[in-house]
MARVO-223465 format. One record per residue: x, y, z of N, C-alpha, C, CB in turn; residue in three letters; residue number from 1. Coordinates in pm, 1 decimal. Glycine has a CB too. Layout:
{{X Y Z} {X Y Z} {X Y Z} {X Y Z} "ALA" NUM},
...
END
This chain:
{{-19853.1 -3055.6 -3703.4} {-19790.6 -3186.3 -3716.7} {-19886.7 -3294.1 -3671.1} {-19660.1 -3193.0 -3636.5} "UNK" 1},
{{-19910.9 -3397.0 -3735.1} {-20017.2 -3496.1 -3708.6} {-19895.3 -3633.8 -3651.0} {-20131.5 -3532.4 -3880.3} "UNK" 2},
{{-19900.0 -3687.8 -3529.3} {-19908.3 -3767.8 -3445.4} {-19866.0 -3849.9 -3521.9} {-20011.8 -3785.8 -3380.0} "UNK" 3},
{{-19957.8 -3896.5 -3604.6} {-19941.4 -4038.9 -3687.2} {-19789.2 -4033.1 -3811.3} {-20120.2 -4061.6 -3793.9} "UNK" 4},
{{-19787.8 -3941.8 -3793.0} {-19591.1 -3939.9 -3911.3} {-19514.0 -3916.8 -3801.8} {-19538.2 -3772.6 -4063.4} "UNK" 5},
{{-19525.9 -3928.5 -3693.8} {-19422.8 -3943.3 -3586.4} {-19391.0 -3800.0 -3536.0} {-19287.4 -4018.7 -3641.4} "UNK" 6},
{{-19278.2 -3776.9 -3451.1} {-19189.4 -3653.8 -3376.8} {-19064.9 -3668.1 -3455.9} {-19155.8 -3670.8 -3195.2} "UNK" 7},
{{-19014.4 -3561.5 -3518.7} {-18891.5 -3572.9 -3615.1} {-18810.6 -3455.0 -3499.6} {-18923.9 -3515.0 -3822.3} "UNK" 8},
{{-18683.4 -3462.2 -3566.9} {-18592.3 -3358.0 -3474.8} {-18620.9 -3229.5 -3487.3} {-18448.5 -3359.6 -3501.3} "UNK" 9},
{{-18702.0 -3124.4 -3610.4} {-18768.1 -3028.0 -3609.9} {-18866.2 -3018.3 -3550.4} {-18785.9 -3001.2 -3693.1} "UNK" 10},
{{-18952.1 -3120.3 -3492.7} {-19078.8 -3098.4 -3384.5} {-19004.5 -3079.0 -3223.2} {-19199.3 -3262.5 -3386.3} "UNK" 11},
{{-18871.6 -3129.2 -3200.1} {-18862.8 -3067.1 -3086.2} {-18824.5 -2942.1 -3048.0} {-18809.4 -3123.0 -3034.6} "UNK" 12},
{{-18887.6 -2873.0 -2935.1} {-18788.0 -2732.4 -2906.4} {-18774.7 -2739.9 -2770.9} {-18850.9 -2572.0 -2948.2} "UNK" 13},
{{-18592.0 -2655.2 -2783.8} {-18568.3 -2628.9 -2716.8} {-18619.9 -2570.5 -2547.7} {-18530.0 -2601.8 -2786.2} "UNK" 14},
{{-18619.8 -2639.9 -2457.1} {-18722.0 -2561.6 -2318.8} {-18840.6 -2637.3 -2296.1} {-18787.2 -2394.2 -2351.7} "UNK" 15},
{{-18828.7 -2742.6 -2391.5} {-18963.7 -2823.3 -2355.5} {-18941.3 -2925.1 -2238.5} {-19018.8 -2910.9 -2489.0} "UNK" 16},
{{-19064.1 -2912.2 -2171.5} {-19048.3 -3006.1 -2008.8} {-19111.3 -3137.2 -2002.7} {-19126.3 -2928.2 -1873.1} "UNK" 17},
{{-19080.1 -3283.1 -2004.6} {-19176.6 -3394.7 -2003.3} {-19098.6 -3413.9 -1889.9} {-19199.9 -3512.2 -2125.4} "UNK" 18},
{{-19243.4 -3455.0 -1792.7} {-19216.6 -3558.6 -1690.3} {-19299.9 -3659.6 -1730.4} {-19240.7 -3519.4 -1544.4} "UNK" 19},
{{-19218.2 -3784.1 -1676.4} {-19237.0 -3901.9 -1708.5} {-19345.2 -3952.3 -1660.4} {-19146.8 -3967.0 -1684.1} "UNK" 20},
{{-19438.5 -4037.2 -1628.5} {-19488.7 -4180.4 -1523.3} {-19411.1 -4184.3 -1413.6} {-19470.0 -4339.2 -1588.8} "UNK" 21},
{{-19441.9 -4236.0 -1325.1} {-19305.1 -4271.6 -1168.1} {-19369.3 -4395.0 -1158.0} {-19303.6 -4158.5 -972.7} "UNK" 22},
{{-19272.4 -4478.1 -1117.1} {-19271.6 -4608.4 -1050.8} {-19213.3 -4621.9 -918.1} {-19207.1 -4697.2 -1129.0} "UNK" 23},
{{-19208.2 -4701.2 -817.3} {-19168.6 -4762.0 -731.5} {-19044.0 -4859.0 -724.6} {-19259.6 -4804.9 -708.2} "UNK" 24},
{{-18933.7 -4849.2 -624.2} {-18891.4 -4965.8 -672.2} {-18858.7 -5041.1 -546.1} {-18778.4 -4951.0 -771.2} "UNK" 25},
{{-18892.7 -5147.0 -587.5} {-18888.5 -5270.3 -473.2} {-18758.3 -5328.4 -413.1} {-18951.8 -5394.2 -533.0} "UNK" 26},
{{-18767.9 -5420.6 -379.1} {-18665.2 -5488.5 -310.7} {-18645.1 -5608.0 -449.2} {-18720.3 -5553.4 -133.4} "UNK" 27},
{{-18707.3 -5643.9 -548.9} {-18727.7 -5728.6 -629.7} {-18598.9 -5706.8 -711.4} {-18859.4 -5718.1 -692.5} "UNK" 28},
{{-18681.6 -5578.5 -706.3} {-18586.9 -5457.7 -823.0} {-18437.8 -5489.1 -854.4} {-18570.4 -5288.0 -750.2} "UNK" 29},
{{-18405.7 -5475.8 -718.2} {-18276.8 -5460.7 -643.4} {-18217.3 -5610.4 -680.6} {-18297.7 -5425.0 -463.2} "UNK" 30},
{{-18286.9 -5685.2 -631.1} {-18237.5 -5849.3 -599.2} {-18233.0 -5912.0 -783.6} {-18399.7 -5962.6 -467.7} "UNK" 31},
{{-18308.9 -5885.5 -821.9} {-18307.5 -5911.0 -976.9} {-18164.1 -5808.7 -1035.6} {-18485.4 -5851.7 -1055.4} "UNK" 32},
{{-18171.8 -5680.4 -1029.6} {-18087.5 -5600.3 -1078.2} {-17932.5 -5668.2 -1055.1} {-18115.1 -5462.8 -1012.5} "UNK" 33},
{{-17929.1 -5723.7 -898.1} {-17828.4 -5775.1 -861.6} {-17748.1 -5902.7 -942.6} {-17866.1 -5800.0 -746.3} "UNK" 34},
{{-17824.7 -5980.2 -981.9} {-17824.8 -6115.3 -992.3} {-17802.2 -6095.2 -1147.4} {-17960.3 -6201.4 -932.1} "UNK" 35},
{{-17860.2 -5965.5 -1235.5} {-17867.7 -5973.8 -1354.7} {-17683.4 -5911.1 -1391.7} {-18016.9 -5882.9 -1408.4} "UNK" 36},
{{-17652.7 -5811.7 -1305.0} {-17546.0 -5751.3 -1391.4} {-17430.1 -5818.8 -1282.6} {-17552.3 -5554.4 -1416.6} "UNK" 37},
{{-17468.6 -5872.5 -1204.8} {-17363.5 -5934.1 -1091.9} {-17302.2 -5862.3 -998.5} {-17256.2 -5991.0 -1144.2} "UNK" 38},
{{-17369.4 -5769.8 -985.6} {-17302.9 -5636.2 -845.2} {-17376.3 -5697.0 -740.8} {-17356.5 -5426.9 -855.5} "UNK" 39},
{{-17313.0 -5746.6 -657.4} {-17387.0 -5810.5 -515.6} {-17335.5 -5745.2 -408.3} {-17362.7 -5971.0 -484.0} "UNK" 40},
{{-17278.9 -5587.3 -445.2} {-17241.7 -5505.1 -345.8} {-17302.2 -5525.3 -197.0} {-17270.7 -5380.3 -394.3} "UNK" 41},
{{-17201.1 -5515.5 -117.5} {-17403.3 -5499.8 27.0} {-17408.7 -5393.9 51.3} {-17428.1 -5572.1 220.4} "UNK" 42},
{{-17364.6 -5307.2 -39.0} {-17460.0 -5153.4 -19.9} {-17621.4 -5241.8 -73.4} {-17388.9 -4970.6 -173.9} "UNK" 43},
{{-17616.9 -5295.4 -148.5} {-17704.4 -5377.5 -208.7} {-17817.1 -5460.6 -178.3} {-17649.6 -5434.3 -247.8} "UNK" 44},
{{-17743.7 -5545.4 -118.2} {-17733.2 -5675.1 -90.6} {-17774.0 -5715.8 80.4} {-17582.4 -5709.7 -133.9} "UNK" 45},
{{-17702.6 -5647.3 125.3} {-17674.2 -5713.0 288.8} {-17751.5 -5631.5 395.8} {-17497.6 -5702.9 339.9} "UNK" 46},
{{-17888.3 -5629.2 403.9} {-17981.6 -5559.8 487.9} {-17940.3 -5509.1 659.1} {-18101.6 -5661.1 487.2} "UNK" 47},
{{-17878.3 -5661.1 710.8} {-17811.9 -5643.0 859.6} {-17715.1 -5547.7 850.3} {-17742.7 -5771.8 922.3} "UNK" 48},
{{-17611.1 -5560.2 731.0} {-17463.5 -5413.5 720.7} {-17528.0 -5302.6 709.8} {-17342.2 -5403.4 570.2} "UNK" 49},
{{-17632.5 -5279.7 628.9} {-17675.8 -5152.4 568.9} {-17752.3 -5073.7 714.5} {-17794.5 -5186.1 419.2} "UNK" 50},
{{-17817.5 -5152.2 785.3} {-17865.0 -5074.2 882.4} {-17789.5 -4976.8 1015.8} {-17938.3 -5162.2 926.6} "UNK" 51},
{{-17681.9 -5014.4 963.0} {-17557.3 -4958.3 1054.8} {-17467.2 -4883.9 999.0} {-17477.2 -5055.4 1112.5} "UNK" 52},
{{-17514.6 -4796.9 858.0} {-17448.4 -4718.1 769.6} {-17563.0 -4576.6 794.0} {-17433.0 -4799.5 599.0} "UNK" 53},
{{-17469.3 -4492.8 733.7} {-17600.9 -4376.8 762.3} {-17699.2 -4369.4 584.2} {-17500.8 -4162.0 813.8} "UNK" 54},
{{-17698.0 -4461.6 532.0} {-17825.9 -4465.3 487.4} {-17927.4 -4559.0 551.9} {-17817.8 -4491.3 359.5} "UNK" 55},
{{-17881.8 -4644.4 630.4} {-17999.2 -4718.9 758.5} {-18080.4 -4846.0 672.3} {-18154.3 -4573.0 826.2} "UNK" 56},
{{-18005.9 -4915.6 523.2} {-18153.0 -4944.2 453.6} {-18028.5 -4994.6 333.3} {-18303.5 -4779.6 415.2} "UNK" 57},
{{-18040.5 -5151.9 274.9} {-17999.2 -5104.2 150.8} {-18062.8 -4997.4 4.0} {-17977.8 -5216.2 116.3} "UNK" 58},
{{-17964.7 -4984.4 -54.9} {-17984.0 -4897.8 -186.8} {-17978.2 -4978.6 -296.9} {-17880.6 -4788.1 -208.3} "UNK" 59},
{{-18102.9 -4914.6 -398.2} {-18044.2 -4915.9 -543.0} {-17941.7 -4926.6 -622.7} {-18057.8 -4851.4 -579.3} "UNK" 60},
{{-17882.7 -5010.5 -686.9} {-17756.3 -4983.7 -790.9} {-17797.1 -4845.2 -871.8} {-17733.8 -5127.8 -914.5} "UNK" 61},
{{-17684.0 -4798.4 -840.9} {-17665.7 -4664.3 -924.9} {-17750.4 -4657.7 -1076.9} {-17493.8 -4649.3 -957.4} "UNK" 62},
{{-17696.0 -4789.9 -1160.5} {-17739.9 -4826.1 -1269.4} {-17889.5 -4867.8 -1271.2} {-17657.8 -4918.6 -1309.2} "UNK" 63},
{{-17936.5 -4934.5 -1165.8} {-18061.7 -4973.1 -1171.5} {-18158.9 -4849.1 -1218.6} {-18095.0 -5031.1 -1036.8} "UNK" 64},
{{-18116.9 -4748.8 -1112.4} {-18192.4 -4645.6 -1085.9} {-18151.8 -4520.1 -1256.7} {-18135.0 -4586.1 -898.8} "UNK" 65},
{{-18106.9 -4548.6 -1322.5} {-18029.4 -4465.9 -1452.3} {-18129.3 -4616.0 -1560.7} {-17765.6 -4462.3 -1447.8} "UNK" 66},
{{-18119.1 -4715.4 -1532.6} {-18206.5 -4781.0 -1597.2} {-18349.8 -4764.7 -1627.7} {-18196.5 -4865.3 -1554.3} "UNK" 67},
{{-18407.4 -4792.3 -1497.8} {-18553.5 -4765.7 -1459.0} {-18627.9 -4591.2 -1539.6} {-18544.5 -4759.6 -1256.4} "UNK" 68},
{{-18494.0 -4506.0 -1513.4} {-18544.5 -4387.8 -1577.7} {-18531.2 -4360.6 -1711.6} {-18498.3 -4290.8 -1524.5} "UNK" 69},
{{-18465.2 -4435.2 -1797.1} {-18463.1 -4476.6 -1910.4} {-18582.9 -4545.5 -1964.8} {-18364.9 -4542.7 -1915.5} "UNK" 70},
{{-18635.7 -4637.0 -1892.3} {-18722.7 -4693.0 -1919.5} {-18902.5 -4569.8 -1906.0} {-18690.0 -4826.8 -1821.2} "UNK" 71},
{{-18872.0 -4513.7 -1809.4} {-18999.4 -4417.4 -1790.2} {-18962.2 -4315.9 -1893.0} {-19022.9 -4345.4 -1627.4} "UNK" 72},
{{-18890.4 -4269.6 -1889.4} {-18890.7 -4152.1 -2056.2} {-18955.2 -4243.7 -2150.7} {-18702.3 -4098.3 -2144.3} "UNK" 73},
{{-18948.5 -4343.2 -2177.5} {-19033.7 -4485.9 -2272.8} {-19161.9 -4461.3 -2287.7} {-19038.9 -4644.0 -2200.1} "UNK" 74},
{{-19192.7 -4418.3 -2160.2} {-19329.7 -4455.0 -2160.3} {-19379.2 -4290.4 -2150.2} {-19378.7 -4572.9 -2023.9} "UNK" 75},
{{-19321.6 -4184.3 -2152.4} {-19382.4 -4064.2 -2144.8} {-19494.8 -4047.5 -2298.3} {-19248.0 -3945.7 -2130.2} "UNK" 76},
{{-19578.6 -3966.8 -2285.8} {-19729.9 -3963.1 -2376.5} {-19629.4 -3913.9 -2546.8} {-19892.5 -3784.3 -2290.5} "UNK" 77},
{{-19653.8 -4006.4 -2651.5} {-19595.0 -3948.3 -2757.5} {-19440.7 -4033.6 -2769.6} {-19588.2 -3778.1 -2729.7} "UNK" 78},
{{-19361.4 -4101.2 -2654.8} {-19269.5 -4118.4 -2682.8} {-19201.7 -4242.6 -2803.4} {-19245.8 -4114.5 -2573.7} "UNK" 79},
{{-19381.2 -4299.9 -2820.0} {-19354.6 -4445.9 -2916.9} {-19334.3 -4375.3 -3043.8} {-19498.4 -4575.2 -2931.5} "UNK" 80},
{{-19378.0 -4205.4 -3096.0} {-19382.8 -4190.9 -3191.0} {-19257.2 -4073.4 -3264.5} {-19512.3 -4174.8 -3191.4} "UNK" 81},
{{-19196.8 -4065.5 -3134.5} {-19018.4 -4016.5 -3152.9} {-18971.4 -4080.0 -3283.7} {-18898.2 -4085.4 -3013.4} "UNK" 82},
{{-18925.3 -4037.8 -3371.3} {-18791.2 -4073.6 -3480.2} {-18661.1 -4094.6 -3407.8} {-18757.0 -3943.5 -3592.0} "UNK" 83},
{{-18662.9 -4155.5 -3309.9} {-18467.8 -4184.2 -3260.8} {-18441.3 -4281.6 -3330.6} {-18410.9 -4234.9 -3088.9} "UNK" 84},
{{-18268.2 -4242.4 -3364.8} {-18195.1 -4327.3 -3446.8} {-18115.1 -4395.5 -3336.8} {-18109.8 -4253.7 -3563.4} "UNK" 85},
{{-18051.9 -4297.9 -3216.4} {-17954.5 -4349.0 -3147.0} {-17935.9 -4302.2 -2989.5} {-17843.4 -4321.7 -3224.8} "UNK" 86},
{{-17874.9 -4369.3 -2927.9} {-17852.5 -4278.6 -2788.9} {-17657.4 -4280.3 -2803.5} {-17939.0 -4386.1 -2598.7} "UNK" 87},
{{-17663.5 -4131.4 -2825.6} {-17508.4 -4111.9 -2809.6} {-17447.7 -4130.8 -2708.9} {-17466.3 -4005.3 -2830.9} "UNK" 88},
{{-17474.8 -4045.7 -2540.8} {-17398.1 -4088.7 -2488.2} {-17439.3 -3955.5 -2335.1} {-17253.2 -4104.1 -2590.4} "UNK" 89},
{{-17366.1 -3951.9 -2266.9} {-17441.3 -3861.9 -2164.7} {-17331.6 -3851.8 -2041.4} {-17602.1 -3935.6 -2111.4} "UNK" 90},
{{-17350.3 -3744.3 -1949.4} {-17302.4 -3687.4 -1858.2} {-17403.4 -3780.0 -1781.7} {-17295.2 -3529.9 -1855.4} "UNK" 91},
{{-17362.4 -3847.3 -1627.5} {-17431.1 -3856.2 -1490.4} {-17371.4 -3848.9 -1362.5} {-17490.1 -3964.1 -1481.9} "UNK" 92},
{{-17458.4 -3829.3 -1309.4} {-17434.9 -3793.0 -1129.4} {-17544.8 -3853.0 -1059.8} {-17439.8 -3615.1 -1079.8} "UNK" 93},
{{-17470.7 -3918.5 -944.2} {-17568.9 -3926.3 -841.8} {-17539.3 -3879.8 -709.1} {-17607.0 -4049.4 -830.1} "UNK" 94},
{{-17672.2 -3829.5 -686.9} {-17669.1 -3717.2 -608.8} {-17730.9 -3772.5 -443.0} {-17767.5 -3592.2 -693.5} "UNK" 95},
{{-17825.1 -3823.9 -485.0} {-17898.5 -3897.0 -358.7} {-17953.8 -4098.2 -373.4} {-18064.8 -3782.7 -341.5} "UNK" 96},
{{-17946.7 -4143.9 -313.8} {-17945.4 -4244.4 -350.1} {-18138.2 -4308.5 -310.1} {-17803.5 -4307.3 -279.0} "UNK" 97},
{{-18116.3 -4444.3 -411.8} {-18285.1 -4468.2 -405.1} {-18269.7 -4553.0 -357.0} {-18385.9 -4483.8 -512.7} "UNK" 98},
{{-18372.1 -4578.0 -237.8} {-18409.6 -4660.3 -160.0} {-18537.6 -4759.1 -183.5} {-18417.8 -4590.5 -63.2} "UNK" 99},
{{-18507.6 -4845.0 -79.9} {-18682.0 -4978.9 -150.3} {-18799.3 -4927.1 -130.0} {-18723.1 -5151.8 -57.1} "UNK" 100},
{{-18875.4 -4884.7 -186.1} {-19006.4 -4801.9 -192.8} {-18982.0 -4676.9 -200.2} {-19095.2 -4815.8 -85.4} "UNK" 101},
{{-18869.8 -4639.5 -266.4} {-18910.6 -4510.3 -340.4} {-18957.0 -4481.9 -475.3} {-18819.3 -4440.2 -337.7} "UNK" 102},
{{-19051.4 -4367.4 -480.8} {-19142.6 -4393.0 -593.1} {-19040.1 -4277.1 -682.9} {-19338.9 -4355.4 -562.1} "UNK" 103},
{{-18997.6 -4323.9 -741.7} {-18880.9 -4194.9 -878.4} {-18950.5 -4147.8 -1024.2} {-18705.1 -4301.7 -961.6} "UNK" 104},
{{-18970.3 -4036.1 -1050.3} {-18992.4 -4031.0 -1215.7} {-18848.2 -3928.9 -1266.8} {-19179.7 -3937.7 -1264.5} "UNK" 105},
{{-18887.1 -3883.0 -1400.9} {-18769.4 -3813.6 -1457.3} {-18843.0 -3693.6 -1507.3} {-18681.9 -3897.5 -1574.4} "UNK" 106},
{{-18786.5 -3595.9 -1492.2} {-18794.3 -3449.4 -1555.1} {-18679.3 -3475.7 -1645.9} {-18773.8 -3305.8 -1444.7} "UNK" 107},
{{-18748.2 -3421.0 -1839.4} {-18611.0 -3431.9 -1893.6} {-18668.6 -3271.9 -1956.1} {-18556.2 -3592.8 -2014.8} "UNK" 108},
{{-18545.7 -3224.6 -2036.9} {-18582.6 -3079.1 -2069.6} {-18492.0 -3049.7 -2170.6} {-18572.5 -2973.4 -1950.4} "UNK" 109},
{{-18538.1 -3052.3 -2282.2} {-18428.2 -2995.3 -2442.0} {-18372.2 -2881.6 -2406.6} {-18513.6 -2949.7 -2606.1} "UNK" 110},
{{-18277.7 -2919.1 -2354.9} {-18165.6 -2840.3 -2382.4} {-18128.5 -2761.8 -2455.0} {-18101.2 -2879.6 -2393.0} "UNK" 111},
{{-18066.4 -2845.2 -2596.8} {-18045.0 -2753.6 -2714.8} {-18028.9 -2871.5 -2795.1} {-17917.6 -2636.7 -2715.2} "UNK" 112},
{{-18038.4 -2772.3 -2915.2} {-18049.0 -2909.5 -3036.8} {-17973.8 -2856.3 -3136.6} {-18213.1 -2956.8 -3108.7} "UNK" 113},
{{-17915.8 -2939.4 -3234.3} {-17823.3 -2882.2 -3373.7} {-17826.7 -2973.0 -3490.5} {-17656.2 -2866.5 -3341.8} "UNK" 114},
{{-17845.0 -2981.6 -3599.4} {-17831.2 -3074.9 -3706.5} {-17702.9 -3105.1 -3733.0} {-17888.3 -3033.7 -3820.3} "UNK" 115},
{{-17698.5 -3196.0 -3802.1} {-17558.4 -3311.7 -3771.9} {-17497.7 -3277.6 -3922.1} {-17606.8 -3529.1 -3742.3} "UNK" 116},
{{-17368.4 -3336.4 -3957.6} {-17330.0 -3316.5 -4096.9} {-17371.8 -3391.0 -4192.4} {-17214.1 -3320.1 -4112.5} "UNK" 117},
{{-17438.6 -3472.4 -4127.9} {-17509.9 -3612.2 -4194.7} {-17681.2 -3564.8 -4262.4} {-17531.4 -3755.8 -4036.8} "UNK" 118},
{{-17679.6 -3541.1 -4372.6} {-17835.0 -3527.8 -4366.3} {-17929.1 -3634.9 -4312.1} {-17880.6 -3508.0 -4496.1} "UNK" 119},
{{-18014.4 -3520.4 -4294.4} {-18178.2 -3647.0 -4244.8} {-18141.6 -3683.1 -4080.5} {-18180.2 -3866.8 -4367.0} "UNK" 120},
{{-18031.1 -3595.4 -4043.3} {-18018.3 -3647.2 -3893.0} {-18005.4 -3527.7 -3800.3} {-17885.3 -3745.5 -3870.6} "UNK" 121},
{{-18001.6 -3481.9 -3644.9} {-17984.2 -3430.5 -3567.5} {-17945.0 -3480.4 -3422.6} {-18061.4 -3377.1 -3585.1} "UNK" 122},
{{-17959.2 -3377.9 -3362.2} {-17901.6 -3413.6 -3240.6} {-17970.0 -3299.9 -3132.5} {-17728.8 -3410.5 -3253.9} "UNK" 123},
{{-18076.6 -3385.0 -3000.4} {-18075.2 -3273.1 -2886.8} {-18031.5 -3378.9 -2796.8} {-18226.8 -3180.6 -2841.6} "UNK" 124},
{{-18005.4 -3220.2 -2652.7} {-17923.2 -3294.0 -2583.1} {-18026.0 -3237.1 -2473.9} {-17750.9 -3272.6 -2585.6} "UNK" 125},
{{-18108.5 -3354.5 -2337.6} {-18146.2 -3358.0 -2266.5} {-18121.9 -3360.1 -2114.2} {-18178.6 -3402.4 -2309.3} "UNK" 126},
{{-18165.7 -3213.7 -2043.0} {-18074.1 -3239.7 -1930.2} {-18235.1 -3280.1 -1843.5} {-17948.5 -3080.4 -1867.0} "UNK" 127},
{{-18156.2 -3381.8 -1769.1} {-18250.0 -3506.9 -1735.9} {-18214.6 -3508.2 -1548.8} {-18186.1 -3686.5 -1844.8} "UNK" 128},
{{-18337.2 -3475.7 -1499.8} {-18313.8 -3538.9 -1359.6} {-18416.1 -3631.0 -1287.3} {-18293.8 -3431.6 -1268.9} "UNK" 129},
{{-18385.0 -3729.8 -1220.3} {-18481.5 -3885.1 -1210.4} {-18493.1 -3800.6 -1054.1} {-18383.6 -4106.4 -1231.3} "UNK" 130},
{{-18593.5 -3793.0 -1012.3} {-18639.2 -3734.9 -830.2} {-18725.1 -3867.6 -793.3} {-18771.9 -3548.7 -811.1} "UNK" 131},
{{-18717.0 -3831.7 -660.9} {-18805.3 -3902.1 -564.9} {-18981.6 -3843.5 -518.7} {-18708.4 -3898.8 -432.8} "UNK" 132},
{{-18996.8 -3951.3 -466.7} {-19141.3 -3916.6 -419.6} {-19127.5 -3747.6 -309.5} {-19206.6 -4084.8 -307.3} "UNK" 133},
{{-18988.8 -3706.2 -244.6} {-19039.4 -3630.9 -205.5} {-18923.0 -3485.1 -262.0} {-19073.0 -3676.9 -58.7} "UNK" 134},
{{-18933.7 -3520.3 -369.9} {-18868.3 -3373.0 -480.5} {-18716.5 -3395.2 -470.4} {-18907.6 -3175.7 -410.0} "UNK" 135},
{{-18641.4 -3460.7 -384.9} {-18510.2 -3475.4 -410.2} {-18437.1 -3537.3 -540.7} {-18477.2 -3539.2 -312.9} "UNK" 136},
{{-18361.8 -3466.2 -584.3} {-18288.3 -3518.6 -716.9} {-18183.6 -3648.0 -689.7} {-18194.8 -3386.0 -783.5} "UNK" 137},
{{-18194.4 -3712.2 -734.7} {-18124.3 -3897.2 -693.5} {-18023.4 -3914.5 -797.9} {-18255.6 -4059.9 -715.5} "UNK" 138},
{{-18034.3 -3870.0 -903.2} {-17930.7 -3843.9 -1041.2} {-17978.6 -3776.3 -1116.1} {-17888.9 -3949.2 -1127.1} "UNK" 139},
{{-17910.3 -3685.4 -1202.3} {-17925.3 -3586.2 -1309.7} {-17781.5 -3622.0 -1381.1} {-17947.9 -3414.2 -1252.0} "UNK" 140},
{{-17827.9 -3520.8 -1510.4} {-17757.1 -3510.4 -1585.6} {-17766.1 -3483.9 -1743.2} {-17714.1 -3587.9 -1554.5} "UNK" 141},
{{-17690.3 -3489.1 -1862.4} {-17797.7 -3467.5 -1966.0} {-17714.8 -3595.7 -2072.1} {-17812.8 -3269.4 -2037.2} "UNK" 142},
{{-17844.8 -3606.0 -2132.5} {-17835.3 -3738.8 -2200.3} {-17791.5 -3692.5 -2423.6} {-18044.7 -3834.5 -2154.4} "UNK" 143},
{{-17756.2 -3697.6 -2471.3} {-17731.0 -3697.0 -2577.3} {-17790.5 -3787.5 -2680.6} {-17628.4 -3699.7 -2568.6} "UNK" 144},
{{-17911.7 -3752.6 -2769.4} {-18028.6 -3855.1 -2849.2} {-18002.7 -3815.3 -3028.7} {-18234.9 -3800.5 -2785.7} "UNK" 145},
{{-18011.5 -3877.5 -3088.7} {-17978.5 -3879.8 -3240.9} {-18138.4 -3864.5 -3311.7} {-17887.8 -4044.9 -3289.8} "UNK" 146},
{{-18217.0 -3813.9 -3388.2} {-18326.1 -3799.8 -3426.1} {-18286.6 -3810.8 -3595.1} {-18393.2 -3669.7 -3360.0} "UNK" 147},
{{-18421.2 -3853.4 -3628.0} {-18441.1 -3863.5 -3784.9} {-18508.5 -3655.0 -3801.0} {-18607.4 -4041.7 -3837.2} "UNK" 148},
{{-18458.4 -3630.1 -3946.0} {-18491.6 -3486.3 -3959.2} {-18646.8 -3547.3 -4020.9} {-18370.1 -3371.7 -4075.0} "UNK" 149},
{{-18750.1 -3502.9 -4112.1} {-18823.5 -3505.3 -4146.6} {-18838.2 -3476.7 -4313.4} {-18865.3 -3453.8 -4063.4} "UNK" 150},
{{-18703.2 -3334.0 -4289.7} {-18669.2 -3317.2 -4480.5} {-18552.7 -3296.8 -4423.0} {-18741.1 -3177.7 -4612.6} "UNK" 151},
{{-18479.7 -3445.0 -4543.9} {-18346.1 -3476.5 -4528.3} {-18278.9 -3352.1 -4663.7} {-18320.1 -3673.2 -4555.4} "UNK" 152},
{{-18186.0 -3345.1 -4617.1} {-18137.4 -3214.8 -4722.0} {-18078.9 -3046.3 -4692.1} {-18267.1 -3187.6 -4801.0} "UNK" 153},
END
């Protein structure tokens, strides 16, 4: 398969492992994230409350952190040249929460895949977990992606 006609839903298989890039995320992160979707939680928000909780520190919006790893599957090697049609829809959990300077990437892993009733289309389903700088899982779960086939028919 040559690169340049893209990744169709027959180039993926099942058991395959991409980890992403990792980023960091700041306090910016947070304060922007806040301001953008309007959760001004002070799990969030309120540095003096948070230090007297047993996470010691505010946290990440749940979403921020399900965002950000959305965004790094983006950028994994090959991913500009994916055929996705759609993002169906997905199972999540969070498991551990992200803190300001934690550095997170995503392990995602094909699951399983099936062609759709629709020609020229498919479907794998990615079970996806975003970790921290020191191997703890922060959310998992598996994500559900729509692909172009390659021979529709």
């Amino acid at each position: 398969m040559s690169t340049d006609e893209g990744i169709y839903f027959e180039d993926i298989e099942e058991g395959r492992v991409a980890t992403s890039p990792a980023r960091t995320v700041t306090e910016a992160d947070i304060v922007n994230f806040a301001g953008l979707s309007g959760d001004f939680n002070i799990l969030h928000t309120d540095a003096e409350f948070m230090k007297g909780t047993p996470f010691g520190q505010r946290i990440a919006h749940g979403l921020l952190g399900l965002s950000i790893a959305s965004g790094l599957v983006a950028r994994n090697p090959g991913a500009e040249q994916h055929r996705l049609v759609a993002f169906l829809g997905m199972t999540w959990d969070f498991r551990n929460p992200v803190l300001i300077g934690d550095t997170i990437h995503v392990v995602q892993t094909a699951a399983s895949k099936r062609p759709t009733s629709k020609p020229g289309l498919g479907v794998v389903v990615y079970d996806v977990q975003v970790k921290n700088q020191r191997g703890q899982v922060c959310q998992e779960g598996q994500w559900k992606v729509m692909y172009m086939k390659r021979n529709v028919g």
